[in-house]
C-alpha positions, 0 to 999 in steps of 0.5 A: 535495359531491364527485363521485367523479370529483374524488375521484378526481382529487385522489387523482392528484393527490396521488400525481403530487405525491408521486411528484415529490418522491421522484424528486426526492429521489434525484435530488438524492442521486445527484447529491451521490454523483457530486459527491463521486465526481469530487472525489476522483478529479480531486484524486488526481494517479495517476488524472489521470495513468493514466485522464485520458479517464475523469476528463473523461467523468465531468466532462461527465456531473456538468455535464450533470447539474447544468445539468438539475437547474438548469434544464429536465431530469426528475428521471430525467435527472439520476438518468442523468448522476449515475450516469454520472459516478459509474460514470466516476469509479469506472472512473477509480479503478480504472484508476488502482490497476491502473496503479500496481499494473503500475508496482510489480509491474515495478520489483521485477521489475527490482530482483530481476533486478538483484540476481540480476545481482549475485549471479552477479558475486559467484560469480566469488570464491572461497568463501572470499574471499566468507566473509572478505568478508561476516563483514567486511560483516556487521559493517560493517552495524551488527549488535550481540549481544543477548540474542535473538542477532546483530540486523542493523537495516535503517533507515526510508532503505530504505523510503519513508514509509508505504509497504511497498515496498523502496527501490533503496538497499536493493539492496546490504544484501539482496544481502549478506544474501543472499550471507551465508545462502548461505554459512551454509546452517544459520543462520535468520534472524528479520525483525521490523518496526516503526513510529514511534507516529505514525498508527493502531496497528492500522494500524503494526501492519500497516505494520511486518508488510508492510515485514518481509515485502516483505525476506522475499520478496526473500530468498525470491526470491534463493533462500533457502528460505522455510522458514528465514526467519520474519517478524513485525511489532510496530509501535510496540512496542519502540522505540529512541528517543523518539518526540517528535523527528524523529530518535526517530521515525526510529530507530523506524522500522525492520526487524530481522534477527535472526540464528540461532546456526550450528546455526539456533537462534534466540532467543525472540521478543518 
């Protein structure tokens, strides 16, 4: 028969072992996390280049996490460099989206002033040699006339793939849009984006709003009022072409400026 004394003790017994195998458990958990936390940054050439220092710190804190949970460390060793490396790796991450975010806000900064430099250079013409001008380019710029007006269509080339911003070979079609609303101070103007079918609708949806609102913010930028310029994104609606080749995909990525008649009536929208 047990004394209570034993009873007592196997009862320690039992919780120590349990209470073991639960800080095991999370212990082998945090690893895991930090495991998948420095996988993606070392994989993600941004962050190599933006946050190196943190990327190596949370590399030596995994390392030292696994050689304990291999050999001789507690499990609240481990649990410790596991959350290091993962605090290291989320620091990394977040470098990283700040650097790339700096890098953007400067490149369209010194888009904008390019522009604006080329606006001012363009002012040393007559009104109307500029008028005369800019009827010859807008033409030249593959507008056609539809039933919801004069249509202006700014190609895929002006944009990266999958991405919002605009390209530095986009410069001298908005500076002549520009230069044409100025001239035409009534006229409205529509800007619709849309996708190829490729990807995640929801996802084209939102793609071709940000790439017809990144040409309404230079617009606006360039001091055309925001009041006459509406943005709207249709992604893979209204296609051009067929989406099975390289070439359909490409005419179907694209941005449209839809033009008001002169006494700014626009067409009515898709």
């Amino acid at each position: 028969m047990n004394t209570p004394a034993q009873v007592i003790g196997g009862a320690l017994v039992v919780l120590l072992l349990s209470g073991c195998a639960g800080s095991q458990q999370r212990s082998g958990e945090a690893l895991e996390a930090a495991r998948t936390g420095f996988q993606s940054v070392k994989e993600n050439p941004d962050v190599l280049r933006s946050a190196p220092k943190d990327v190596i710190r949370a590399g030596e804190s995994l390392a030292r996490a696994d050689r304990l949970s291999s050999y001789w460390g507690s499990a609240d060793d481990v649990s410790h460099y596991a959350y290091l490396s993962q605090r290291y790796s989320e620091i990394a991450g977040q470098h990283s989206a700040l650097s790339l975010n700096q890098e953007r806000a400067a490149k369209l900064e010194l888009e904008r002033q390019r522009l604006q430099l080329a606006l001012r250079e363009a002012k040393l013409l007559s009104v109307q040699e500029q008028s005369n001008w800019l009827e010859e380019q807008m033409v030249s710029l593959a507008t056609t006339e539809t039933e919801r007006g004069l249509v202006m269509t700014l190609g895929d080339v002006l944009f990266d793939a999958g991405r919002a911003e605009l390209k530095a070979s986009a410069n001298r079609t908005v500076l002549k849009l520009v230069q044409f609303l100025r001239l035409n101070p009534r006229r409205v103007v529509r800007i619709e984006g849309y996708t190829d079918s490729r990807g995640d609708k929801q996802e084209n949806l939102e793609l071709s709003r940000a790439r017809a609102q990144i040409v309404a913010d230079v617009l606006v930028d360039l001091g055309i009022d925001a009041k006459r310029v509406q943005v709207e994104g249709h992604g893979e609606s209204f296609p051009v072409a067929e989406n099975a080749s390289a070439r359909g995909r490409a005419q179907n990525r694209r941005v449209e400026i839809v033009f008001s008649d002169e006494q700014g009536r626009l067409g009515a929208s898709r």
